[in-house]
C-alpha positions as CSV (number, residue, x, y, z in Angstrom):
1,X,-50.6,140.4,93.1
2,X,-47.5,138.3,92.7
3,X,-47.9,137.1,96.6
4,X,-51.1,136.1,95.6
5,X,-50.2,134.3,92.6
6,X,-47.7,132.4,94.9
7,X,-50.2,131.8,97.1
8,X,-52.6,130.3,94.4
9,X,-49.8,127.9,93.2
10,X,-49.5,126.5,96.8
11,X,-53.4,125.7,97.2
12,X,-53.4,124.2,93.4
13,X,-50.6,122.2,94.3
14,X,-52.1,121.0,98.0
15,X,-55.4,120.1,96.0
16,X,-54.0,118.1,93.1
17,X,-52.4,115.6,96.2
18,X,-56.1,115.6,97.2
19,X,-58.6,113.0,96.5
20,X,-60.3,113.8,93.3
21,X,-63.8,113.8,95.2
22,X,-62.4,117.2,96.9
23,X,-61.9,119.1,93.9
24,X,-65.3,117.8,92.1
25,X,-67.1,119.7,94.9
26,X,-65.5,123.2,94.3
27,X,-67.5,125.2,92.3
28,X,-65.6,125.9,88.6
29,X,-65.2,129.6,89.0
30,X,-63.0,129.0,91.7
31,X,-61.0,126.3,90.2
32,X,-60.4,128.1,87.2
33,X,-60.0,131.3,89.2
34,X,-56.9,129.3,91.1
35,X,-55.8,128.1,87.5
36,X,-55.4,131.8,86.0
37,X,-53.9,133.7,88.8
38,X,-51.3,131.6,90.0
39,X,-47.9,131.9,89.1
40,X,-46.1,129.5,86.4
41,X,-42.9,129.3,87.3
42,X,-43.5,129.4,91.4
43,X,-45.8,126.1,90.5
44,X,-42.7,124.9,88.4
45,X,-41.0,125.0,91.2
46,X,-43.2,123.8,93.5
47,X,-43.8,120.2,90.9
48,X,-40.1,119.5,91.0
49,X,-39.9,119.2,94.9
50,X,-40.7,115.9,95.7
51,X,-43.1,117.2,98.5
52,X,-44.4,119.9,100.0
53,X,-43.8,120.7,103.8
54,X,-47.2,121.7,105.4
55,X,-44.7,123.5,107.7
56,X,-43.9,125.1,105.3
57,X,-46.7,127.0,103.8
58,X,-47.6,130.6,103.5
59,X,-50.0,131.5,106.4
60,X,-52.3,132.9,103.4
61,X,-52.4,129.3,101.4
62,X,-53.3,128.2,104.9
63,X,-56.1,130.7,105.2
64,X,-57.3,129.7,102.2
65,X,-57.2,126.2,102.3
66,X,-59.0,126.7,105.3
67,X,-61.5,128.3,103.4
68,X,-61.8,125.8,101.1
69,X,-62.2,123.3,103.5
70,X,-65.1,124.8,105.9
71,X,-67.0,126.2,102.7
72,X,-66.8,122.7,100.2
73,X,-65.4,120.1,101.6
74,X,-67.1,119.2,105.0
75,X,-70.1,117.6,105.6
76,X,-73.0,119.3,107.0
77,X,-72.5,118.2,110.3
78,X,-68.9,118.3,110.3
79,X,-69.6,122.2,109.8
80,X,-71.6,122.8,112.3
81,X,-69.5,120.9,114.5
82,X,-66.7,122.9,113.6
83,X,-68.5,126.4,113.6
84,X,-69.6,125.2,117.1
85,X,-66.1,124.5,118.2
86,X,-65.0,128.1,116.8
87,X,-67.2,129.5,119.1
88,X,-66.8,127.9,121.8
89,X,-63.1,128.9,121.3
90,X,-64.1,132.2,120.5
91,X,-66.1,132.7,124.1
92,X,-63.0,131.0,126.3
93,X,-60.6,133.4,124.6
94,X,-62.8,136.2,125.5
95,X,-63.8,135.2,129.0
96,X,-59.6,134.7,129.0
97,X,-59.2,138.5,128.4
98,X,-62.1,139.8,130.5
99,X,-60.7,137.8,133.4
100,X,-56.8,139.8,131.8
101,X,-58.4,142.7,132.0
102,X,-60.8,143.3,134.5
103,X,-62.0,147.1,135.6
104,X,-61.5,146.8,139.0
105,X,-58.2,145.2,138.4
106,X,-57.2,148.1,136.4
107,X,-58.8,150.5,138.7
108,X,-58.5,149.1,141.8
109,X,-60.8,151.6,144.5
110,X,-57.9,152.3,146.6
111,X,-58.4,154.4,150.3
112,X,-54.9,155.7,149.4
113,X,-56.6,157.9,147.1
114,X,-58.9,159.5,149.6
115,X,-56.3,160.0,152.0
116,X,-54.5,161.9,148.8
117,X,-57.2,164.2,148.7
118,X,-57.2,164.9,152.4
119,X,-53.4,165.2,152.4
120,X,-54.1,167.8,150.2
121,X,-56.8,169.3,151.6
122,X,-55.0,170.1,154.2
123,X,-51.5,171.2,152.3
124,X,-54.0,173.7,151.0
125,X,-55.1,174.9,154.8
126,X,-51.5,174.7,156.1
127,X,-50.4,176.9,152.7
128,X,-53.6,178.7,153.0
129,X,-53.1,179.4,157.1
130,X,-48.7,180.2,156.0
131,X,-50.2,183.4,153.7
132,X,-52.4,184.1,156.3
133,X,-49.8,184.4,158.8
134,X,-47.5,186.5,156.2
135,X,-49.8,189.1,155.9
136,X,-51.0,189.2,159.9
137,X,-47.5,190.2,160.3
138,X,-47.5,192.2,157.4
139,X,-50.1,194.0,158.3
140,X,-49.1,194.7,162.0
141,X,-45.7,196.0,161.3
142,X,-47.7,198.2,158.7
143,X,-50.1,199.3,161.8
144,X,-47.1,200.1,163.9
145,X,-45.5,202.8,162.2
C-alpha cells in the first residue's frame, strides 16, 4: 500500500501542473480517492523539487496517468483514434511473433528424419539377422554332439 501511496503522490502532483480544465473532467471519487491514499511526506518531497523528471516516474504513475488520460481527458475522437492505433499495434506485434514463431520453422519436415527411421529399421534387421546367426551356430554345434 505504501508503493501505491507513492504512486498516488506522483499522479497528484503531474495533475496539479495540468491545466485546470483536466482535472474538472475527472469524476470526484477519483480525485478524492488520489487525495486520501497518497502519501504526505513522499508529496512533501515531491513539492520542494523544483520539477518533476517525466523520466523519472514510476512505470505505475505512468500507467495510471495513462489511464487517466484515455478514460477523461481525450476527446471522443481522439479515443477512438488512439484505440485504433492500439490495435493496429497490437496486430503488427502479433503478425511479428507469428512470422518469430512459425510451425514449420519450428518443425521443419526434414527427410533426415525418414532416413532415421530406416537407419534404424535396418540396425534392427542387421541386430535381428547377428542373434540369428548366434543361435544357427548355436544350434549346430548343439546338433553335432
Amino acid at each position: 500500500m505504501k508503493e501505491l501511496s507513492k504512486r498516488l503522490s506522483e499522479v497528484e502532483y503531474v495533475l496539479k501542473q495540468m491545466d485546470m480544465s483536466y482535472i474538472e473532467k475527472l469524476p470526484d471519487n477519483i480525485v478524492e480517492f488520489i487525495s486520501d491514499n497518497k502519501d504526505y511526506e513522499y508529496s512533501e518531497e515531491l513539492c520542494n523539487k523544483k520539477s518533476l523528471n517525466m523520466k523519472k516516474l514510476h512505470v505505475d504513475t505512468v500507467t495510471i496517468l495513462t489511464y487517466l488520460n484515455m478514460n477523461f481527458f481525450l476527446e471522443p475522437k481522439e479515443k477512438e483514434e488512439l484505440d485504433l492505433l492500439i490495435k493496429q499495434t497490437q496486430q503488427e506485434i502479433e503478425k511479428r511473433k507469428e512470422e518469430q514463431y512459425k510451425y514449420d520453422d519450428l518443425f521443419p519436415k526434414n527427410t533426415n528424419i525418414d532416413k532415421l527411421n530406416e537407419n534404424k529399421q535396418l540396425e534392427e534387421y542387421r541386430k535381428q539377422n547377428w542373434f540369428s546367426k548366434l543361435f544357427a551356430k548355436l544350434f549346430r554345434k548343439t546338433n553335432h554332439k
